[in-house]
C-alpha positions as CSV (number, residue, x, y, z in Angstrom):
1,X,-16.1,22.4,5.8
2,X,-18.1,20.0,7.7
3,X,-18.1,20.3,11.5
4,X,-16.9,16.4,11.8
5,X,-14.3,17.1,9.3
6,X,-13.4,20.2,10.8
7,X,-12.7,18.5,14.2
8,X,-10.8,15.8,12.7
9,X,-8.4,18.0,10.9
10,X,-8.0,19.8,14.6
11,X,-7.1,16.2,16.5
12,X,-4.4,15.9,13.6
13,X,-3.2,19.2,14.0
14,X,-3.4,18.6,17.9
15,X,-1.5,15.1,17.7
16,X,-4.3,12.8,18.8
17,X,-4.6,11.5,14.9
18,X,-2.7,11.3,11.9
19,X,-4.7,11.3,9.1
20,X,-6.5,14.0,7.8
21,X,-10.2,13.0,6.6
22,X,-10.5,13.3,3.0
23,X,-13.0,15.5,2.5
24,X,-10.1,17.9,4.1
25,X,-8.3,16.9,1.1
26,X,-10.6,17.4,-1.9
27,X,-11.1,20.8,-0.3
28,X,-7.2,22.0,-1.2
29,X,-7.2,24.1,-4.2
30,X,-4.8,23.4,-6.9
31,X,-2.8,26.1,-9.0
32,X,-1.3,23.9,-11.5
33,X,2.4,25.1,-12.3
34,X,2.4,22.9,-15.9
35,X,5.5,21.7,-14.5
36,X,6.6,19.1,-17.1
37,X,6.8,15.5,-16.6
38,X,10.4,14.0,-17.1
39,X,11.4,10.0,-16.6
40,X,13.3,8.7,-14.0
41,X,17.3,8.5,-15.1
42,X,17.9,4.4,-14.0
43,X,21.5,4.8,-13.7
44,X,21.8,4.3,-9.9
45,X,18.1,3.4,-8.8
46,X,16.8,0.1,-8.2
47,X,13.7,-0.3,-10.4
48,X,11.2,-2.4,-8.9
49,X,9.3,-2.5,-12.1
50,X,11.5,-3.2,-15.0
51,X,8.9,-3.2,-17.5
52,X,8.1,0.5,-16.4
53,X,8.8,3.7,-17.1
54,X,9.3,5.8,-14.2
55,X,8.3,9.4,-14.6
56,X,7.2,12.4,-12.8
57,X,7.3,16.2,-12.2
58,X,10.8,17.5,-12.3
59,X,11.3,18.9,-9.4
60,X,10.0,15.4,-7.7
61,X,12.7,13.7,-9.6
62,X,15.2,16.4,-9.3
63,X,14.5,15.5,-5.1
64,X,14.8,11.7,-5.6
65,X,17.8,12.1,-7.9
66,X,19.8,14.4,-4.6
67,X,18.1,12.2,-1.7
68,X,19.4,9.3,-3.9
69,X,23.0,10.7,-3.9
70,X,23.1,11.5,0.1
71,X,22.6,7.9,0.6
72,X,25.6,7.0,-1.6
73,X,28.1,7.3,1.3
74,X,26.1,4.2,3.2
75,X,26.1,2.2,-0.1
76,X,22.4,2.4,-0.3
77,X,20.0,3.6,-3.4
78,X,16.3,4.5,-3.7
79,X,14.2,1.8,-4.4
80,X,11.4,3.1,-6.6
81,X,8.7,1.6,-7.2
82,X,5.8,3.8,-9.0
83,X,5.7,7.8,-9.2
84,X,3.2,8.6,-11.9
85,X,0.5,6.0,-12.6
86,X,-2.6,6.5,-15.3
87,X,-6.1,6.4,-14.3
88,X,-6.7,3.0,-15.6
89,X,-4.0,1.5,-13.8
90,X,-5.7,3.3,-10.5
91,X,-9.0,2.0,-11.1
92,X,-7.4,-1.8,-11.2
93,X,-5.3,-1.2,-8.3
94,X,-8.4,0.1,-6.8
95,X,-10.4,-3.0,-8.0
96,X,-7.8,-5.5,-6.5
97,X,-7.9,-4.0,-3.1
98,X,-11.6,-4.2,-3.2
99,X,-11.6,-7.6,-3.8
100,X,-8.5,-8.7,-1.4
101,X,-10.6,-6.5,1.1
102,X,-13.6,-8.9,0.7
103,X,-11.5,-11.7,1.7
104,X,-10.0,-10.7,4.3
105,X,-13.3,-9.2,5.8
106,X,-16.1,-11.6,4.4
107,X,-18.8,-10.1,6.8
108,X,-17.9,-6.3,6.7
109,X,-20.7,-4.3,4.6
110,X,-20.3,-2.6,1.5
111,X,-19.9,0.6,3.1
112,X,-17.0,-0.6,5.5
113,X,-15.1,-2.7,2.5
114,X,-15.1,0.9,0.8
115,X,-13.6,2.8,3.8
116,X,-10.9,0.0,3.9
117,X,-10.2,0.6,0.2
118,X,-10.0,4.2,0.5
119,X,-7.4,4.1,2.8
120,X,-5.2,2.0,0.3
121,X,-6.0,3.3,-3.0
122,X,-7.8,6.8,-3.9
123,X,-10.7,6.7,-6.1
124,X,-11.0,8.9,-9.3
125,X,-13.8,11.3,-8.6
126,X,-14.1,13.7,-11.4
127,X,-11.1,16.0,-11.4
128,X,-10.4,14.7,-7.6
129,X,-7.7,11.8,-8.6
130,X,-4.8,10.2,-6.3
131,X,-1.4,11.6,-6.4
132,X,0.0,9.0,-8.2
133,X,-2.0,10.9,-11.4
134,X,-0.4,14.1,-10.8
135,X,3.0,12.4,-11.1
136,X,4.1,14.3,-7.2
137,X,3.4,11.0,-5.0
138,X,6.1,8.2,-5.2
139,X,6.0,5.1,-3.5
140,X,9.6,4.1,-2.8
141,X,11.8,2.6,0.3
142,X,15.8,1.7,0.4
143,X,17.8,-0.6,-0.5
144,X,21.2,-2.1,0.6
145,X,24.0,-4.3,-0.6
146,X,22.9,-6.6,-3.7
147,X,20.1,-4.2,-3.8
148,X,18.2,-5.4,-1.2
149,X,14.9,-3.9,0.4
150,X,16.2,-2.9,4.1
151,X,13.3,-4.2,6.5
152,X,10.2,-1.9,6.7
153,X,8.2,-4.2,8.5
154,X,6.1,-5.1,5.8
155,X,6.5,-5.7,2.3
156,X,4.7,-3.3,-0.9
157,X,1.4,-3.1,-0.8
158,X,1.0,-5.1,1.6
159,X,-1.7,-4.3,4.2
160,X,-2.0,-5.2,7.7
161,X,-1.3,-3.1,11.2
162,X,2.2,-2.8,10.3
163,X,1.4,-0.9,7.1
164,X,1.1,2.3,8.8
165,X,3.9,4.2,9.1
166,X,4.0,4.8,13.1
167,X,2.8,1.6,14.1
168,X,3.6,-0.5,16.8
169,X,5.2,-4.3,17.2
170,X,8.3,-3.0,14.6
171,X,11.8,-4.0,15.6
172,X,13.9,-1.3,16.3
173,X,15.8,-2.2,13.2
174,X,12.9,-2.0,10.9
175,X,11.8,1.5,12.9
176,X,15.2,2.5,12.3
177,X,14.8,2.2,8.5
178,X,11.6,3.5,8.2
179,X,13.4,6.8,10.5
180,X,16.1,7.2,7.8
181,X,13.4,7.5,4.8
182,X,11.2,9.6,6.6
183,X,13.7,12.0,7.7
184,X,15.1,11.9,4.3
185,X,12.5,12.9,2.4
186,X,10.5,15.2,4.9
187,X,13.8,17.1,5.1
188,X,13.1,17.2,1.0
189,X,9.8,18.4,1.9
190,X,7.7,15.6,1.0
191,X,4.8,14.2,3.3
192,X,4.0,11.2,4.0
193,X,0.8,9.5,3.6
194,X,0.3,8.0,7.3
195,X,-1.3,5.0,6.3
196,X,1.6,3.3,3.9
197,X,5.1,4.1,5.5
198,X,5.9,3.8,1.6
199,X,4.2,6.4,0.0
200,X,5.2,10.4,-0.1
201,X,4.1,13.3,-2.1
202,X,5.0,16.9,-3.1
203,X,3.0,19.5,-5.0
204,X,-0.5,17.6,-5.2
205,X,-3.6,18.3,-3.0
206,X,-2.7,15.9,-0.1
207,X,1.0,17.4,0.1
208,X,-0.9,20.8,0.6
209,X,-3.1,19.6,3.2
210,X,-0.9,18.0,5.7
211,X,1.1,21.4,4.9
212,X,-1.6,23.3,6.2
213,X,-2.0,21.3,9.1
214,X,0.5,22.9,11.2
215,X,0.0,25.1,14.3
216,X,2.5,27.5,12.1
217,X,0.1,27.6,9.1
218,X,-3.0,29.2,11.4
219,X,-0.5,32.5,10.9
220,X,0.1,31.5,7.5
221,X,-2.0,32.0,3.8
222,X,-3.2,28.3,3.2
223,X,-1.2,26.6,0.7
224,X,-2.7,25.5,-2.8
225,X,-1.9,22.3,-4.6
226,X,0.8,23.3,-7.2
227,X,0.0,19.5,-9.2
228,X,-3.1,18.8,-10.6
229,X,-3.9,15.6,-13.0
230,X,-2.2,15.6,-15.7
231,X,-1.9,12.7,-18.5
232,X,1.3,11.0,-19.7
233,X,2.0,9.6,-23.5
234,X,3.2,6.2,-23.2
């Protein structure tokens, strides 16, 4: 590992930063369990995406199915917008911040516009893809009564300062929703991606990372990846 991205992983591990670079990322190893990929049961869950089908590892869903059914008791449901997404709908998502990035930084160079999108939407390099194509990263918040997004802050997808999940200028209502979801599903063990309060993953290479960025997991063997690519049959 290089010594910049060494250092950065240590200010992460020490506090000072949240996300890990992503060469610290690409580096995770992945032992791929062939856990199958199973669709999202609709009874209960607000779809964002009607038109989709919502699908993902098992034990993913299994987690969203019992997170889903501890906020019964509040009368509110998981809002899920995407789990597993193809490569070609990466490389348009990926194409559509590049361009939204352009207009909202006209002078930035190429090289800045591409650091901006990389912190929005991964780019397929080879067998180093996002989470979204192992089917372990979900993007997903809450909803209410008349299924209602509670207030994040921001909407989906939508980039700006308050995109980031620990971010300041948030009410302490919309801090007190983005709490509930990240207590919920860290206490599933998911991890969440720092720089969209909305996105989480389990099993894939960035999941395994932020695992092994503990203090605990200098006394620990390093954690592998146990969700690699895999492609879905529509």
């Amino acid at each position: 590992m290089k010594i910049k991205v060494l250092f950065n992983v240590i200010l992460v591990r020490l506090g000072f930063r949240k996300l890990l670079p992503k060469e610290a990322i690409r580096n995770v190893i992945v032992k791929e369990c062939s856990e199958k990929i199973i669709s999202l049961p609709e009874t209960d869950f607000v779809i964002s995406n009607k038109n989709q089908n919502i699908c993902g590892r098992k034990t993913v869903i299994e987690k969203i199915i019992d997170i889903n059914e501890q906020l019964k008791p509040q009368n509110y449901k998981i809002c899920v917008f995407e789990i597993y997404r193809d490569e070609a709908t990466q490389n348009n998502l990926r194409l559509q911040e590049y361009n939204n990035a352009k207009k909202e930084y006209p002078n930035y160079s190429e090289i800045d516009i591409e650091k901006i999108v990389d912190t929005r939407v991964a780019k397929i390099r080879n067998n180093n893809v996002g989470g979204h194509q192992t089917g372990g990263a979900i993007d997903l918040t809450i909803c209410g009564i008349g299924e209602k997004e509670l207030d994040m802050g921001t909407k989906y997808l939508e980039f700006n300062d308050k995109t980031k999940t620990y971010c300041k200028g948030l009410t302490q209502e919309q801090q007190n929703n983005r709490n509930l979801l990240l207590k919920l599903m860290k206490n599933a063990n998911f991890v969440n991606y720092p720089y969209e309060w909305w996105h989480f993953s389990y099993g894939d290479t960035m999941w395994a990372a932020y695992k092994n960025n503990t203090f605990l997991s200098i006394f620990k063997k390093k954690k592998k990846a146990i969700y690699g690519k895999i492609n879905v049959e529509n």
